[in-house]
PQR file of N, CA, C, O and H, with PARSE charges and radii, in Angstrom:
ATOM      1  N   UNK A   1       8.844 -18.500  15.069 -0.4000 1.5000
ATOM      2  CA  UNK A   1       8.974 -19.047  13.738 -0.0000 2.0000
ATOM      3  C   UNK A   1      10.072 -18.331  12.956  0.5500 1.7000
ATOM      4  O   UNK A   1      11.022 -18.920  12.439 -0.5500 1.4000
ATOM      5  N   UNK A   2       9.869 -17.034  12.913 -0.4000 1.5000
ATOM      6  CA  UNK A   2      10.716 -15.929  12.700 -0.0000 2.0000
ATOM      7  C   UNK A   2      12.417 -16.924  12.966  0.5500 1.7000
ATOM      8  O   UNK A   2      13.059 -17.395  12.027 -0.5500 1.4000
ATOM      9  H   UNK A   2       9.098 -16.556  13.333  0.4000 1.0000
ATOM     10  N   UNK A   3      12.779 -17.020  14.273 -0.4000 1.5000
ATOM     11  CA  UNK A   3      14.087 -17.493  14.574 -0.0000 2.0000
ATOM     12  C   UNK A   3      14.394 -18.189  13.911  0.5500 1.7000
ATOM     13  O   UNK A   3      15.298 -18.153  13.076 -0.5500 1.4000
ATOM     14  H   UNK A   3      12.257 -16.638  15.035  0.4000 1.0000
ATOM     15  N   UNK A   4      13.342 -19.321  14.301 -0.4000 1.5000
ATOM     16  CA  UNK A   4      13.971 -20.830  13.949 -0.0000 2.0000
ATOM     17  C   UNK A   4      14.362 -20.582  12.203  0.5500 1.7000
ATOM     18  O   UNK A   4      15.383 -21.157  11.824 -0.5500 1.4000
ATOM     19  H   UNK A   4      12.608 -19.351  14.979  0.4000 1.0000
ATOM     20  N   UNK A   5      13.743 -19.923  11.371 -0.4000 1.5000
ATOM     21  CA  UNK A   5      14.036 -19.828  10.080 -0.0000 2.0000
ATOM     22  C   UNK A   5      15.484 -18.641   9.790  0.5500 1.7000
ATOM     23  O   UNK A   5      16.269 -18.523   8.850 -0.5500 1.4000
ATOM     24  H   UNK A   5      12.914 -19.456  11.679  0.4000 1.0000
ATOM     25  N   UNK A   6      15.326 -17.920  11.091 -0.4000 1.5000
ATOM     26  CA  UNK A   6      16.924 -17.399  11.392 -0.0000 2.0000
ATOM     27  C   UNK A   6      18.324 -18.497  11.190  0.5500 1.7000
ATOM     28  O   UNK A   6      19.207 -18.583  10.337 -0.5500 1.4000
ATOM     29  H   UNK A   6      14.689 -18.017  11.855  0.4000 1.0000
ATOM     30  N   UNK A   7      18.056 -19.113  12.219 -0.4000 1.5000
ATOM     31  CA  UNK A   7      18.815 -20.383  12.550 -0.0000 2.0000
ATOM     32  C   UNK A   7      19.256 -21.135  11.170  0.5500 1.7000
ATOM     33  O   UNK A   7      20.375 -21.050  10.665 -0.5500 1.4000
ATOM     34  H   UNK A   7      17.339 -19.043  12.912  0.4000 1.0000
ATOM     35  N   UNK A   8      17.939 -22.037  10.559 -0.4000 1.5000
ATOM     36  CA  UNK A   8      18.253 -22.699   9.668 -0.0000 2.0000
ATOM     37  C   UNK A   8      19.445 -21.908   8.189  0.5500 1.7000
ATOM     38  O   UNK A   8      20.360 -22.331   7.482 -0.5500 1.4000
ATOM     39  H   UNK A   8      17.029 -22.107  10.969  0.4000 1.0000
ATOM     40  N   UNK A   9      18.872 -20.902   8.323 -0.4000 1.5000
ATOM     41  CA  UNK A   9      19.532 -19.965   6.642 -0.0000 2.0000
ATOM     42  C   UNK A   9      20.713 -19.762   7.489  0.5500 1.7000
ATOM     43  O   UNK A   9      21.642 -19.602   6.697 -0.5500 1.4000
ATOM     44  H   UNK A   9      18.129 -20.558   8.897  0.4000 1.0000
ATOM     45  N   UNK A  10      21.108 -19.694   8.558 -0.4000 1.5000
ATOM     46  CA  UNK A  10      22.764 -19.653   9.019 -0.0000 2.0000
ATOM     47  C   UNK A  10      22.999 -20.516   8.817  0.5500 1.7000
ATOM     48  O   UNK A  10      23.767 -20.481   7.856 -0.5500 1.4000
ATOM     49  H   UNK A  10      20.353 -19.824   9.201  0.4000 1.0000
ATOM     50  N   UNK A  11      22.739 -21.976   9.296 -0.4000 1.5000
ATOM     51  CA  UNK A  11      23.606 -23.156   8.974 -0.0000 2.0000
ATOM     52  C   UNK A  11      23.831 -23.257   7.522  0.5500 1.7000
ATOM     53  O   UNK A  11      24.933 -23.607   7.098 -0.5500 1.4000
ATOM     54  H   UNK A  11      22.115 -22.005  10.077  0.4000 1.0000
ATOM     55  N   UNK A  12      22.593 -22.896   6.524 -0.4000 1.5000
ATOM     56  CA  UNK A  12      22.555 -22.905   5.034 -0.0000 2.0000
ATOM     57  C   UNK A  12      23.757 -22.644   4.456  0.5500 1.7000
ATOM     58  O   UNK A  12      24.423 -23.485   3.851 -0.5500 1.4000
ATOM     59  H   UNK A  12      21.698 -22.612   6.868  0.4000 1.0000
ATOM     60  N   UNK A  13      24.288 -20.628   4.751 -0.4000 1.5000
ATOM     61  CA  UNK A  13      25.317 -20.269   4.760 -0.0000 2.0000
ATOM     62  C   UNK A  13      26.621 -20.502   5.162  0.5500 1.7000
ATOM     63  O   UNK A  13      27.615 -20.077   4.574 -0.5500 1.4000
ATOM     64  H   UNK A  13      23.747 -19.946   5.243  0.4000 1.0000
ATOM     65  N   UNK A  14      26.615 -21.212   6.217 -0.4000 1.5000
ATOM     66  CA  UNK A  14      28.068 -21.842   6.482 -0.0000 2.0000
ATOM     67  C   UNK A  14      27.999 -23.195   5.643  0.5500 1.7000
ATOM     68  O   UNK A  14      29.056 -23.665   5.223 -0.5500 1.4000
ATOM     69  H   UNK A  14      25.807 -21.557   6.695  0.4000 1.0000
ATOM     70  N   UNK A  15      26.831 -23.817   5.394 -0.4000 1.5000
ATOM     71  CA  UNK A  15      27.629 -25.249   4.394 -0.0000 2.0000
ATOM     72  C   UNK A  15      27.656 -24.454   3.079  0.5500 1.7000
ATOM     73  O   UNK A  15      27.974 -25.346   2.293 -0.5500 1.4000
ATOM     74  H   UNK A  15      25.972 -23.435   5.735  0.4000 1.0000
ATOM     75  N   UNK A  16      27.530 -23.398   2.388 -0.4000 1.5000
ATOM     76  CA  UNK A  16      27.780 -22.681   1.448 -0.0000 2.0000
ATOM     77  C   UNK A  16      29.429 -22.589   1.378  0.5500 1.7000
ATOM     78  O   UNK A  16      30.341 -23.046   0.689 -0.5500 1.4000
ATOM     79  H   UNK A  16      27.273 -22.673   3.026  0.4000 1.0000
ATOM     80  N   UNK A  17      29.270 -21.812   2.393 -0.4000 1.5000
ATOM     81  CA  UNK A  17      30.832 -21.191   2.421 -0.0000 2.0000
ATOM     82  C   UNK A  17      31.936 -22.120   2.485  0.5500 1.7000
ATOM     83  O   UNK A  17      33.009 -22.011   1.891 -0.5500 1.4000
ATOM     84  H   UNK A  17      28.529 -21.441   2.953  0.4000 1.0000
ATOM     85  N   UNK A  18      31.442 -23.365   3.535 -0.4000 1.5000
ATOM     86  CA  UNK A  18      32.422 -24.400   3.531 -0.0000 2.0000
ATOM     87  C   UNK A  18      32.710 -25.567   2.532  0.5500 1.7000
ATOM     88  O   UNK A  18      33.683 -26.314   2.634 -0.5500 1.4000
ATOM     89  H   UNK A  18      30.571 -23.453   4.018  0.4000 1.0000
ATOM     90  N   UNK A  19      31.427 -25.667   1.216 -0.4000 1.5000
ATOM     91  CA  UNK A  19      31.813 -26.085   0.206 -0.0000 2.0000
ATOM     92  C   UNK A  19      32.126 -25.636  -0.794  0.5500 1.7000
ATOM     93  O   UNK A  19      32.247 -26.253  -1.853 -0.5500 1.4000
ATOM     94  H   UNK A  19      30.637 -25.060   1.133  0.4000 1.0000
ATOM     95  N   UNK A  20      32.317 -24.401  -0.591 -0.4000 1.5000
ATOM     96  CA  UNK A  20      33.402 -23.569  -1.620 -0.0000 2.0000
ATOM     97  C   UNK A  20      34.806 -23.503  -1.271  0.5500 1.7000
ATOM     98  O   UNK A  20      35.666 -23.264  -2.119 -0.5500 1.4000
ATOM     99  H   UNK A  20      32.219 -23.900   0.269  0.4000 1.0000
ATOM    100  N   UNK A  21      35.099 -23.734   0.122 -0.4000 1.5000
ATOM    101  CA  UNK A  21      36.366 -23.689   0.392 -0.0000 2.0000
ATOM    102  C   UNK A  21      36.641 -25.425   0.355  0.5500 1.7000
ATOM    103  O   UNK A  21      37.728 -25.625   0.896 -0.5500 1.4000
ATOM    104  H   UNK A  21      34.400 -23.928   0.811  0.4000 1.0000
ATOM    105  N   UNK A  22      36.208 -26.321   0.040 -0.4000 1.5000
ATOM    106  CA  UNK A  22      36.563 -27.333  -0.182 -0.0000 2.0000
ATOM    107  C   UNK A  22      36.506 -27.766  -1.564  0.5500 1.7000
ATOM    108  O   UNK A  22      37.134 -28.777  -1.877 -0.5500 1.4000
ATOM    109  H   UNK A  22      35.325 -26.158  -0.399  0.4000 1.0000
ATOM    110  N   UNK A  23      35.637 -26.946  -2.686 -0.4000 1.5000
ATOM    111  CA  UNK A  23      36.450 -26.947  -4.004 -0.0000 2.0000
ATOM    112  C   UNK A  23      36.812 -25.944  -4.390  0.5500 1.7000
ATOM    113  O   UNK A  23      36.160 -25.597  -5.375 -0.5500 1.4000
ATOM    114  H   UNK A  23      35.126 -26.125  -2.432  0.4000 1.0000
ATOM    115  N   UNK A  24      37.691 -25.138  -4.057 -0.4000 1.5000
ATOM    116  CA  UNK A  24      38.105 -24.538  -4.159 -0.0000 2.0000
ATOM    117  C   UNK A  24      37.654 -22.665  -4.888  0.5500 1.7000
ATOM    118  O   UNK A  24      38.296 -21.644  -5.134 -0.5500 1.4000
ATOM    119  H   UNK A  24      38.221 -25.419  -3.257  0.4000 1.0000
ATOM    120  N   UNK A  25      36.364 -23.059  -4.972 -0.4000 1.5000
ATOM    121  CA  UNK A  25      35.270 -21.696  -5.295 -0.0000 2.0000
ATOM    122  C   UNK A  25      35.308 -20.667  -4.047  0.5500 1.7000
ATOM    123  O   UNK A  25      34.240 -20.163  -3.700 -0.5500 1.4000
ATOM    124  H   UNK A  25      35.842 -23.888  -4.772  0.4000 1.0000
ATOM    125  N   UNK A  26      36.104 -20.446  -3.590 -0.4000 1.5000
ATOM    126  CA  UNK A  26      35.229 -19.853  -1.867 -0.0000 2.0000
ATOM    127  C   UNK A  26      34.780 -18.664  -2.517  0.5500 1.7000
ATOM    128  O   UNK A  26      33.727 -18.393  -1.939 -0.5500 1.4000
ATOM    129  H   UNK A  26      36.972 -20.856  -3.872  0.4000 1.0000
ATOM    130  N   UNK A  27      34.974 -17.862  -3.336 -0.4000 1.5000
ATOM    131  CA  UNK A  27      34.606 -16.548  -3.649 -0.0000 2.0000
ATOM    132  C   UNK A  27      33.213 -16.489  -4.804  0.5500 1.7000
ATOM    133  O   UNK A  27      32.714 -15.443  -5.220 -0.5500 1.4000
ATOM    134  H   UNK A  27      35.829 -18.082  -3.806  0.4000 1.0000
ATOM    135  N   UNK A  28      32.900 -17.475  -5.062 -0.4000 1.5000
ATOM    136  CA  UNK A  28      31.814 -17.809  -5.466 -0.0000 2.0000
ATOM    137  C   UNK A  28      30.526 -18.299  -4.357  0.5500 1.7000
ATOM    138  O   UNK A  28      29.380 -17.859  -4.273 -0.5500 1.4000
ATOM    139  H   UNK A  28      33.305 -18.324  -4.724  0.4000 1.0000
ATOM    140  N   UNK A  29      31.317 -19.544  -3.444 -0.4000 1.5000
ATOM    141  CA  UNK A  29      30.148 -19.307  -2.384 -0.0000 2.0000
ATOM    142  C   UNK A  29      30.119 -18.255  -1.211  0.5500 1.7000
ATOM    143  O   UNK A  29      29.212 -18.375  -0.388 -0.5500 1.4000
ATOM    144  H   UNK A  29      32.248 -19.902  -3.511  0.4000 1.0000
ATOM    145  N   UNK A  30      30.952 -17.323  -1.075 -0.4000 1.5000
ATOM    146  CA  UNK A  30      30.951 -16.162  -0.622 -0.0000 2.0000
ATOM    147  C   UNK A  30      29.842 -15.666  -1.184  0.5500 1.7000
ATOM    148  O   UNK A  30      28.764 -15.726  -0.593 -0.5500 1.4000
ATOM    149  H   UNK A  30      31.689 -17.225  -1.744  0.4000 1.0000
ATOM    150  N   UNK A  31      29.991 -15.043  -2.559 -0.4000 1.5000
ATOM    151  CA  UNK A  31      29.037 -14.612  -3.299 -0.0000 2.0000
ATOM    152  C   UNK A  31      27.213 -15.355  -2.953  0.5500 1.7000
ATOM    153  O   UNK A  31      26.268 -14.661  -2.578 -0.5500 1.4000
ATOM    154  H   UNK A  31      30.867 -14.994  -3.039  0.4000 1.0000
ATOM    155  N   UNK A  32      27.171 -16.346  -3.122 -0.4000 1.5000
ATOM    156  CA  UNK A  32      26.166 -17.096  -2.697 -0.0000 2.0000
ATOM    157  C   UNK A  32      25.547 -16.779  -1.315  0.5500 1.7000
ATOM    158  O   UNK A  32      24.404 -16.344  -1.178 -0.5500 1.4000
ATOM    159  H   UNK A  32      27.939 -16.910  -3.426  0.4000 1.0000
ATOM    160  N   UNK A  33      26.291 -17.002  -0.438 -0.4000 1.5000
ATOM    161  CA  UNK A  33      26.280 -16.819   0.858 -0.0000 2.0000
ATOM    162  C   UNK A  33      25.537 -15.589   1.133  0.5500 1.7000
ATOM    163  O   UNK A  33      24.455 -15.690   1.711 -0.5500 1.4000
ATOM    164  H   UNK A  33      27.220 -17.355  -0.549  0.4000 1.0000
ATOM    165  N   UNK A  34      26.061 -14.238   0.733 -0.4000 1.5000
ATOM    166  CA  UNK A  34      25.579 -12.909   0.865 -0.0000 2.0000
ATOM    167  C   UNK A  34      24.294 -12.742   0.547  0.5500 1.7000
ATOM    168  O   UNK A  34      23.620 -12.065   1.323 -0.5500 1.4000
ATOM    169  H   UNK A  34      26.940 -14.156   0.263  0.4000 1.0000
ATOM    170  N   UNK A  35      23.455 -13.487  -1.025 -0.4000 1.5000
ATOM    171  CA  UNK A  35      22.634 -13.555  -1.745 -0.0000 2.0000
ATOM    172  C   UNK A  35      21.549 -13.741  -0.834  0.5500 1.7000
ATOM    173  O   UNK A  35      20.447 -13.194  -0.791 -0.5500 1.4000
ATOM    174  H   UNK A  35      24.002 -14.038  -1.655  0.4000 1.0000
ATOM    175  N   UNK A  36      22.257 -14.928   0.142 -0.4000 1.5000
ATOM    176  CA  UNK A  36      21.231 -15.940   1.095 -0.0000 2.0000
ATOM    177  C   UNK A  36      20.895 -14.974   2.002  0.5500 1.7000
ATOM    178  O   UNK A  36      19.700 -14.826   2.258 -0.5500 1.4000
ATOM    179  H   UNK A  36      23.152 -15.373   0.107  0.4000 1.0000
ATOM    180  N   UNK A  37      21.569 -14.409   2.445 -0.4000 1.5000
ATOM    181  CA  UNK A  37      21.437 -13.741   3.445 -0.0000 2.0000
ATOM    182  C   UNK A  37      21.032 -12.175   3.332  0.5500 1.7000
ATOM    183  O   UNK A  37      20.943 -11.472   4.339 -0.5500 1.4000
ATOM    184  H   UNK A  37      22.539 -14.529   2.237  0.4000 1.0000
ATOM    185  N   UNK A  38      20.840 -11.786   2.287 -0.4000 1.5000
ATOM    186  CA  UNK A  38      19.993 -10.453   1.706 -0.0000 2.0000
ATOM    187  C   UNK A  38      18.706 -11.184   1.642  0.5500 1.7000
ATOM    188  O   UNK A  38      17.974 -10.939   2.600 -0.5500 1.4000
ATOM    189  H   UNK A  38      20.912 -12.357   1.469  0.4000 1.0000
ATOM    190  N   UNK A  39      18.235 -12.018   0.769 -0.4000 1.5000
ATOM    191  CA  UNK A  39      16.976 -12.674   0.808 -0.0000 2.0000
ATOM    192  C   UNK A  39      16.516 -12.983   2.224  0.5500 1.7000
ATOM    193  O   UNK A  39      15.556 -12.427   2.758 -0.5500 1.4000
ATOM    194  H   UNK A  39      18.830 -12.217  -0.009  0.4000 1.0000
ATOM    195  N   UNK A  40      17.280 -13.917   2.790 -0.4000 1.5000
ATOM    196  CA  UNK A  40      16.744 -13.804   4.075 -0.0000 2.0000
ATOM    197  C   UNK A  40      16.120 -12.729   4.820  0.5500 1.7000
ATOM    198  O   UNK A  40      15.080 -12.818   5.473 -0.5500 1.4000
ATOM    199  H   UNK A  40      18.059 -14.368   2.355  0.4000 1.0000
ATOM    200  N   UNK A  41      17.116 -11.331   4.605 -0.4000 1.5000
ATOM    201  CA  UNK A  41      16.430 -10.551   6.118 -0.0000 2.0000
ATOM    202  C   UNK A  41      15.248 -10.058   5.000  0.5500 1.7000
ATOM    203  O   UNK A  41      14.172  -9.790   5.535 -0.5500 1.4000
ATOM    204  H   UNK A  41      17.960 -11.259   4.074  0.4000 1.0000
ATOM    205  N   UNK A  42      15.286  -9.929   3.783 -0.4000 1.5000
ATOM    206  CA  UNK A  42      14.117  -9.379   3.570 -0.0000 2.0000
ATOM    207  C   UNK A  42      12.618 -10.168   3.780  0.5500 1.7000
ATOM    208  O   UNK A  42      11.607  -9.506   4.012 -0.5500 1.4000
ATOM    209  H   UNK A  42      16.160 -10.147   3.348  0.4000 1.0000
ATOM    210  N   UNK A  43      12.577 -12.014   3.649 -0.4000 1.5000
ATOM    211  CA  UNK A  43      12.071 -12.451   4.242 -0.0000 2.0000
ATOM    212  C   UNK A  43      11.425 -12.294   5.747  0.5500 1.7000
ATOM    213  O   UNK A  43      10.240 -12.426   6.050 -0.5500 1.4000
ATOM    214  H   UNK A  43      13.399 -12.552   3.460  0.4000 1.0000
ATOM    215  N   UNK A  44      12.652 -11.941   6.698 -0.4000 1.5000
ATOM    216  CA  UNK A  44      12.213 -11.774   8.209 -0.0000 2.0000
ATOM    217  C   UNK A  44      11.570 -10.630   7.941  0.5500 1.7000
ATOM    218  O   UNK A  44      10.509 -10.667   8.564 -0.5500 1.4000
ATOM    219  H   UNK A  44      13.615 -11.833   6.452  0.4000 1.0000
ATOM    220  N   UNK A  45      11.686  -9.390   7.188 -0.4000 1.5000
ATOM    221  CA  UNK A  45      11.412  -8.611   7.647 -0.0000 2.0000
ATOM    222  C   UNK A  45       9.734  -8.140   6.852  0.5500 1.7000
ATOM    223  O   UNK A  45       9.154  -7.124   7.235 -0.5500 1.4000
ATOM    224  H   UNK A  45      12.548  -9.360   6.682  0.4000 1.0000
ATOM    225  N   UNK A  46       9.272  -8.843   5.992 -0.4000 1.5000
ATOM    226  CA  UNK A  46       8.000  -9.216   5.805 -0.0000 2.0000
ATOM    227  C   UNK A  46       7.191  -9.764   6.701  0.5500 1.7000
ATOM    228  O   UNK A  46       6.084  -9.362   7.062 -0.5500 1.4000
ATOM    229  H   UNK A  46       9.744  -9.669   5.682  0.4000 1.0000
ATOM    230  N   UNK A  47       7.763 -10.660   7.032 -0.4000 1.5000
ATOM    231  CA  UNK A  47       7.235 -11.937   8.406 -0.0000 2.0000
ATOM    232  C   UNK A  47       6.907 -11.002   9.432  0.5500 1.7000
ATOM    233  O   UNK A  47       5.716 -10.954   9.738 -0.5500 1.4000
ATOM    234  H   UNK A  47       8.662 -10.987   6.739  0.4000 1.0000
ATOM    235  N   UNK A  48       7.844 -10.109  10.141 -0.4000 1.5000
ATOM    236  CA  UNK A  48       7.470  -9.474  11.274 -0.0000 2.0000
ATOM    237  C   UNK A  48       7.078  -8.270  10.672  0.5500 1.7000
ATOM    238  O   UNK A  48       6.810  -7.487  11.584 -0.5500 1.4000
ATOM    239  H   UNK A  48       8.812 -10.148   9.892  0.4000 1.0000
ATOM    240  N   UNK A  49       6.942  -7.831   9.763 -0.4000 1.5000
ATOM    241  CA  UNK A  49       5.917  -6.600   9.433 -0.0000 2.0000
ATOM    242  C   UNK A  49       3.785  -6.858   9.079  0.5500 1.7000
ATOM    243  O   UNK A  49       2.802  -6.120   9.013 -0.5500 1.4000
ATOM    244  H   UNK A  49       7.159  -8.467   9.022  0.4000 1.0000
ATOM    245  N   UNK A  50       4.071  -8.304   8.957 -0.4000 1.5000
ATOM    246  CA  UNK A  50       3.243  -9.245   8.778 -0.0000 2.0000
ATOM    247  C   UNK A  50       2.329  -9.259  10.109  0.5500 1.7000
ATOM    248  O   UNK A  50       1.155  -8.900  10.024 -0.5500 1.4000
ATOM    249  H   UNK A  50       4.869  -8.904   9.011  0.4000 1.0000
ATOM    250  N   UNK A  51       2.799  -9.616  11.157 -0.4000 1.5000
ATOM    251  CA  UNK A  51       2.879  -9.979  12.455 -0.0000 2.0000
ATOM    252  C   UNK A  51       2.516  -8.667  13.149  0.5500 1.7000
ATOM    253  O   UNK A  51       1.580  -8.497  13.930 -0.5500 1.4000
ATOM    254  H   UNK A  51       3.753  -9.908  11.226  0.4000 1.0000
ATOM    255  N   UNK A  52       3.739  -7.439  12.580 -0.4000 1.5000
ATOM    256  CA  UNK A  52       2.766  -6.206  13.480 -0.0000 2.0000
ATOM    257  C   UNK A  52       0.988  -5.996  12.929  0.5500 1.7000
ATOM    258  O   UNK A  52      -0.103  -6.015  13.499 -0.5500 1.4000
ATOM    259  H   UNK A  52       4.499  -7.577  11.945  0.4000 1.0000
ATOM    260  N   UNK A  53       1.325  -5.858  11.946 -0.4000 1.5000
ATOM    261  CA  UNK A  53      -0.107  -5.968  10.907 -0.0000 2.0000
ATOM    262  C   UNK A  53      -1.322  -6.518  11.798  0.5500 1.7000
ATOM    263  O   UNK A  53      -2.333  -5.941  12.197 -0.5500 1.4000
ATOM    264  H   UNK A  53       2.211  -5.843  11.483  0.4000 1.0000
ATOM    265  N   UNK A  54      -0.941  -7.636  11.946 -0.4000 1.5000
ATOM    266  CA  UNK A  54      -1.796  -8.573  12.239 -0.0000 2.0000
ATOM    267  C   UNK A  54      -2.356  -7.918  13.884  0.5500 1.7000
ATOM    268  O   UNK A  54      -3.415  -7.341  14.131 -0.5500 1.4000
ATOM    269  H   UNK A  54      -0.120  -8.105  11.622  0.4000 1.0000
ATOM    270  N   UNK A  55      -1.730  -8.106  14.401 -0.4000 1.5000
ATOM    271  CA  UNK A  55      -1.311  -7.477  16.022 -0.0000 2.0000
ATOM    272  C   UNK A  55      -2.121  -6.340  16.087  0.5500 1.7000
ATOM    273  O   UNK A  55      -2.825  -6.359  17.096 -0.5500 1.4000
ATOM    274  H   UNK A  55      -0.869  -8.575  14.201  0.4000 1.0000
ATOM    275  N   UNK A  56      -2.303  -5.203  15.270 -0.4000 1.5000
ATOM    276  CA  UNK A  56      -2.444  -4.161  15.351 -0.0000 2.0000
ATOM    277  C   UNK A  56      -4.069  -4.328  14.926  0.5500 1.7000
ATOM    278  O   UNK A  56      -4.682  -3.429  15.501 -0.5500 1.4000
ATOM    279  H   UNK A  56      -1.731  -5.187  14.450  0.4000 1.0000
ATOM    280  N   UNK A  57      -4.754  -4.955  14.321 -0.4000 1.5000
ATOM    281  CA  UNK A  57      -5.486  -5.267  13.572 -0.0000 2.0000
ATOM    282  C   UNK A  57      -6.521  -6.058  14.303  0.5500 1.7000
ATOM    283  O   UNK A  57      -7.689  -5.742  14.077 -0.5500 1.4000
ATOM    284  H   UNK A  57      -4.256  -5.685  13.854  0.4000 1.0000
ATOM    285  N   UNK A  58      -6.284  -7.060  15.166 -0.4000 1.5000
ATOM    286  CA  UNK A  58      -6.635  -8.431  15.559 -0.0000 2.0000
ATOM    287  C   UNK A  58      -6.551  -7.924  17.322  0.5500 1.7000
ATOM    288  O   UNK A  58      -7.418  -7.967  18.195 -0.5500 1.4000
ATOM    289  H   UNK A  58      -5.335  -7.316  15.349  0.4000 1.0000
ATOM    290  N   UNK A  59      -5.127  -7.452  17.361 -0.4000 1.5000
ATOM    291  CA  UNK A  59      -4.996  -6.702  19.188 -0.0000 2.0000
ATOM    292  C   UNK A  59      -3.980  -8.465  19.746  0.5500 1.7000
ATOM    293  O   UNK A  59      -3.961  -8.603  20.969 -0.5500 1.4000
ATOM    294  H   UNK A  59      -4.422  -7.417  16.652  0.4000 1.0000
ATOM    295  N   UNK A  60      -3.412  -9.369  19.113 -0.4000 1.5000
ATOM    296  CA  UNK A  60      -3.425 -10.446  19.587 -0.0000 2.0000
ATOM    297  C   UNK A  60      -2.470 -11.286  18.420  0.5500 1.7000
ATOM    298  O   UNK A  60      -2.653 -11.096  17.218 -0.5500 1.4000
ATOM    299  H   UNK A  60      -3.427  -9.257  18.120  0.4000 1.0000
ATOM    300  N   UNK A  61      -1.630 -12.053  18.838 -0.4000 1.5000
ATOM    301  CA  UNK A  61      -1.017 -12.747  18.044 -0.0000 2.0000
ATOM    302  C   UNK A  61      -1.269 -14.094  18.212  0.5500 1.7000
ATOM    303  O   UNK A  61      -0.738 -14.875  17.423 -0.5500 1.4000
ATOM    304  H   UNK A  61      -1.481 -12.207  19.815  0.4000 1.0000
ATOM    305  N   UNK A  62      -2.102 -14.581  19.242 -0.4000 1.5000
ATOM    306  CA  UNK A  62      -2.226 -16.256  19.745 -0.0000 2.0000
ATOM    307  C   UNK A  62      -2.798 -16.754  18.744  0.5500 1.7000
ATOM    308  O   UNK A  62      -3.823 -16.204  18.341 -0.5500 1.4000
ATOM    309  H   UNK A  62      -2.533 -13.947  19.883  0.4000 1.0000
ATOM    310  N   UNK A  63      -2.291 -17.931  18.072 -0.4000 1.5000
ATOM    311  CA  UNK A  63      -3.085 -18.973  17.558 -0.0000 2.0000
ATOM    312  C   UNK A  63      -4.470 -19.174  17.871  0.5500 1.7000
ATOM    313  O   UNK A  63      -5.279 -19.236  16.946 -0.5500 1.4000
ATOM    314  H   UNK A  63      -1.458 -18.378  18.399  0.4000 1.0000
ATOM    315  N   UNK A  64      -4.847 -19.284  19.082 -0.4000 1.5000
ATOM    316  CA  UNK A  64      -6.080 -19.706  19.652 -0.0000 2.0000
ATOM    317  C   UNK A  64      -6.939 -18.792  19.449  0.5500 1.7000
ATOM    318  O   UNK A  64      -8.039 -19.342  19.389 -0.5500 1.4000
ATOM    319  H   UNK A  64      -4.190 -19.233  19.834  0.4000 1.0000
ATOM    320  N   UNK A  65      -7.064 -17.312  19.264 -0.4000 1.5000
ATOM    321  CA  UNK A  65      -7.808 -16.439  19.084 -0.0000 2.0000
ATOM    322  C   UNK A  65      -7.338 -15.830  17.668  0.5500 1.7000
ATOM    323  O   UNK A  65      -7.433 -14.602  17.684 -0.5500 1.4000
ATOM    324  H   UNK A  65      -6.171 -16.866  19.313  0.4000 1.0000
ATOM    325  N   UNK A  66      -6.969 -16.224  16.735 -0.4000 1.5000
ATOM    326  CA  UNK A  66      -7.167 -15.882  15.520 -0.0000 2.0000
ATOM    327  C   UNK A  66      -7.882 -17.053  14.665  0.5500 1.7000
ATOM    328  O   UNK A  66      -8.650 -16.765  13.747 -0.5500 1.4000
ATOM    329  H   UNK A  66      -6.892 -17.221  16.723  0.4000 1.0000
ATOM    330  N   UNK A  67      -7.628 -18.205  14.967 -0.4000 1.5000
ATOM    331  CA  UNK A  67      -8.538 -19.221  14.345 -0.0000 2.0000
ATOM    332  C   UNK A  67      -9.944 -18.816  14.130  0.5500 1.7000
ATOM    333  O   UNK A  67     -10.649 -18.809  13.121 -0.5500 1.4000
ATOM    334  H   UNK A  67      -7.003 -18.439  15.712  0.4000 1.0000
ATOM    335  N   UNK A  68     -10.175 -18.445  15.492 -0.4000 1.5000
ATOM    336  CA  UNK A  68     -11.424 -18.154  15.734 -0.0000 2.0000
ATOM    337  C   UNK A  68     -12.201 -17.455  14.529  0.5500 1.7000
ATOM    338  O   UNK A  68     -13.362 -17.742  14.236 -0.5500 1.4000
ATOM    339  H   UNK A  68      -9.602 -18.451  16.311  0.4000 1.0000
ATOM    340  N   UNK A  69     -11.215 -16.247  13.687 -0.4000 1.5000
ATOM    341  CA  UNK A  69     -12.257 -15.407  12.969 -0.0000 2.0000
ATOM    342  C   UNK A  69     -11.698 -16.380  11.347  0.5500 1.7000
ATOM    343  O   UNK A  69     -11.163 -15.845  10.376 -0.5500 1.4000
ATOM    344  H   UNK A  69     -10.273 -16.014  13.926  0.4000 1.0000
ATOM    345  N   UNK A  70     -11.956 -17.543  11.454 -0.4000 1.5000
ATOM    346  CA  UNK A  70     -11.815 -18.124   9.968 -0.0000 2.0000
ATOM    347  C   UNK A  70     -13.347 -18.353   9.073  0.5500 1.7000
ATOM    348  O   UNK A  70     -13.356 -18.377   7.842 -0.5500 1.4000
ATOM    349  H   UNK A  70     -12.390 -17.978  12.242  0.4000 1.0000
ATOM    350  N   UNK A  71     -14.798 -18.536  10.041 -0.4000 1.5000
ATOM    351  CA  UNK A  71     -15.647 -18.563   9.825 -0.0000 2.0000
ATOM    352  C   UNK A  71     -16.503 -17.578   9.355  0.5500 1.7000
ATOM    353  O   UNK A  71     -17.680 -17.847   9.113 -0.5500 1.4000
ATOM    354  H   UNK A  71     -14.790 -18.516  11.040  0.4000 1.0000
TER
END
């Protein structure tokens, strides 16, 4: 999950960057761009601190055996 939300905030950042260089802002969506991408890793890096948490806690990251303790 982690990745795929890797993935997406890159493409984010390049249509950033590339519609600043098509009106002529690039140093504004530069600026933007960076923003995205500070937020981002601090995002990932909740997510997988999240995840050790859990792991450490549980012994297990599967879907199938964490459902289990919702009851």
């Amino acid at each position: 999950m982690v990745a795929v939300l890797q993935i997406l905030v890159k493409a984010a950042v390049i249509a950033l960057v590339l519609a600043g260089r098509v009106s002529g802002r690039i140093n504004l969506s530069q600026s933007l761009a960076a923003t995205v991408i500070v937020a981002d890793t601090v995002v990932a890096v909740i997510g997988l601190a999240l995840a050790v948490r859990v792991r450490q806690r549980f012994g297990s990251l599967d879907l199938k055996d964490l459902s289990s303790l919702k009851g």
